[in-house]
Backbone bond lengths (Angstrom), bond angles and torsions (degrees), N, CA, C in turn:
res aa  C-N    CA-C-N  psi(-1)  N-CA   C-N-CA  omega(-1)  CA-C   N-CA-C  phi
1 X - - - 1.449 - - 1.529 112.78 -
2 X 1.551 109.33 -31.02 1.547 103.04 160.97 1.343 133.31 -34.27
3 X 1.081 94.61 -78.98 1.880 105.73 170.24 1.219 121.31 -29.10
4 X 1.715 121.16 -47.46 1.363 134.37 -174.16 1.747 101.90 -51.04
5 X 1.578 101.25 -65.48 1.490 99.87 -179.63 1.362 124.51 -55.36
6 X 1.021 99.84 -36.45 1.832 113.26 174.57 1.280 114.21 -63.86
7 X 1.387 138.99 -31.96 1.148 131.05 148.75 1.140 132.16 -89.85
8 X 1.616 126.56 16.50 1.198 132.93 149.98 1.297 112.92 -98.45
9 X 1.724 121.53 -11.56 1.092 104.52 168.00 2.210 116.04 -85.92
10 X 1.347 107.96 -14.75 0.925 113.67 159.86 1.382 135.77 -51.17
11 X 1.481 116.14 -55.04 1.436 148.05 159.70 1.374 98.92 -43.87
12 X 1.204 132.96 -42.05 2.020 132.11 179.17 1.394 103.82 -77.25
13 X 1.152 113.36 -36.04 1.492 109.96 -147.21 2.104 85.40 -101.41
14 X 1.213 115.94 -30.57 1.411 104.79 161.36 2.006 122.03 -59.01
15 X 1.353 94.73 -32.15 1.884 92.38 -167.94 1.224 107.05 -94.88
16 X 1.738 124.32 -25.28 1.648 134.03 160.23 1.664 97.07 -48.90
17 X 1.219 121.53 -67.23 1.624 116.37 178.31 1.570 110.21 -31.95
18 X 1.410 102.81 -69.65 1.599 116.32 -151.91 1.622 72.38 -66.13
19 X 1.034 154.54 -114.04 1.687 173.32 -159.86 1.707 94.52 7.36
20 X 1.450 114.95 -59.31 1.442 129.70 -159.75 2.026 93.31 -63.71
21 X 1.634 92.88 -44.49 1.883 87.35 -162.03 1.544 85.93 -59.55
22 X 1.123 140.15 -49.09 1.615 129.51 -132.46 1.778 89.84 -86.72
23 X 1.480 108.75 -15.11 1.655 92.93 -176.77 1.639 103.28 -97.21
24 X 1.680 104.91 -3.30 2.074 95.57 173.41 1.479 93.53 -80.16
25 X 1.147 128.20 -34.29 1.403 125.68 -164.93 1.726 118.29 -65.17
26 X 1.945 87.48 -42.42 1.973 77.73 167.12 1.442 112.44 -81.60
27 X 1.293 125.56 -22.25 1.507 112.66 165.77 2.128 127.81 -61.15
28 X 1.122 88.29 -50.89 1.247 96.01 -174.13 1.881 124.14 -80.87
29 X 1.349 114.04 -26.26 1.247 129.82 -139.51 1.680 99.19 -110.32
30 X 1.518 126.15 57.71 1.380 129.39 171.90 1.724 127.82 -30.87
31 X 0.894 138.96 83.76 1.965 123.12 -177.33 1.520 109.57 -45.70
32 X 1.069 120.98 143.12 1.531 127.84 -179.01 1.703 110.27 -95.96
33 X 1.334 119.97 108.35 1.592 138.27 159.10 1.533 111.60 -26.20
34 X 1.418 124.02 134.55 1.107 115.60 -178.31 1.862 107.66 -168.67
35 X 0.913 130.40 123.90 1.254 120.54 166.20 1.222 133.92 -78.09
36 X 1.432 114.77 141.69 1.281 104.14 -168.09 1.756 107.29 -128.57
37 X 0.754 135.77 -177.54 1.820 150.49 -156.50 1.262 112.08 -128.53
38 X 1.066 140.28 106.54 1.580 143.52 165.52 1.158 126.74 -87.65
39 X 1.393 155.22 73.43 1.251 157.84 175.53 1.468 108.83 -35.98
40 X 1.441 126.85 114.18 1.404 131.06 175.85 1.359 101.46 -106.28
41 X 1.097 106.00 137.69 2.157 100.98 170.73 1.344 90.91 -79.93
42 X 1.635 93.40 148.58 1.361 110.48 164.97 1.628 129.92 -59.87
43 X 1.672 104.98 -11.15 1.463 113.15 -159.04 2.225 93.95 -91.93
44 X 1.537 84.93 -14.70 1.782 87.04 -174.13 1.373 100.39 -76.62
45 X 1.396 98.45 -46.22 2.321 103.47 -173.48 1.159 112.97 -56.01
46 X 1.742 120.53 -48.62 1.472 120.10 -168.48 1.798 99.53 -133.91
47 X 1.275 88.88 92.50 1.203 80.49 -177.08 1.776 121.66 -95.35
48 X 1.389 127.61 151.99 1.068 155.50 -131.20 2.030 88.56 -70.82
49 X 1.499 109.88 124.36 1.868 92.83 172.99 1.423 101.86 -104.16
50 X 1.553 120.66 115.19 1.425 106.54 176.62 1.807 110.79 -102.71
């Protein structure tokens, strides 16, 4: 029964890790603003009346 806990305490103490990084990351970790350019064909804007 040792072992059992011991690798469930492993299994916690692995997803508390992974859990903690992903919550410094929404605290700390800003995305940077930027504009960007979209190329539309002309054939989508005005398209052709046959």
């Amino acid at each position: 029964m040792p072992t059992l806990f011991r690798f469930l305490f492993f299994c916690a103490t692995i997803a508390a890790m992974i859990y903690g990084t992903m919550y410094a990351l929404v605290l700390f970790v800003e995305p940077k603003e930027r504009q960007i350019t979209v190329r539309i064909p002309s054939e989508r804007v005005n398209p052709t009346q046959e």
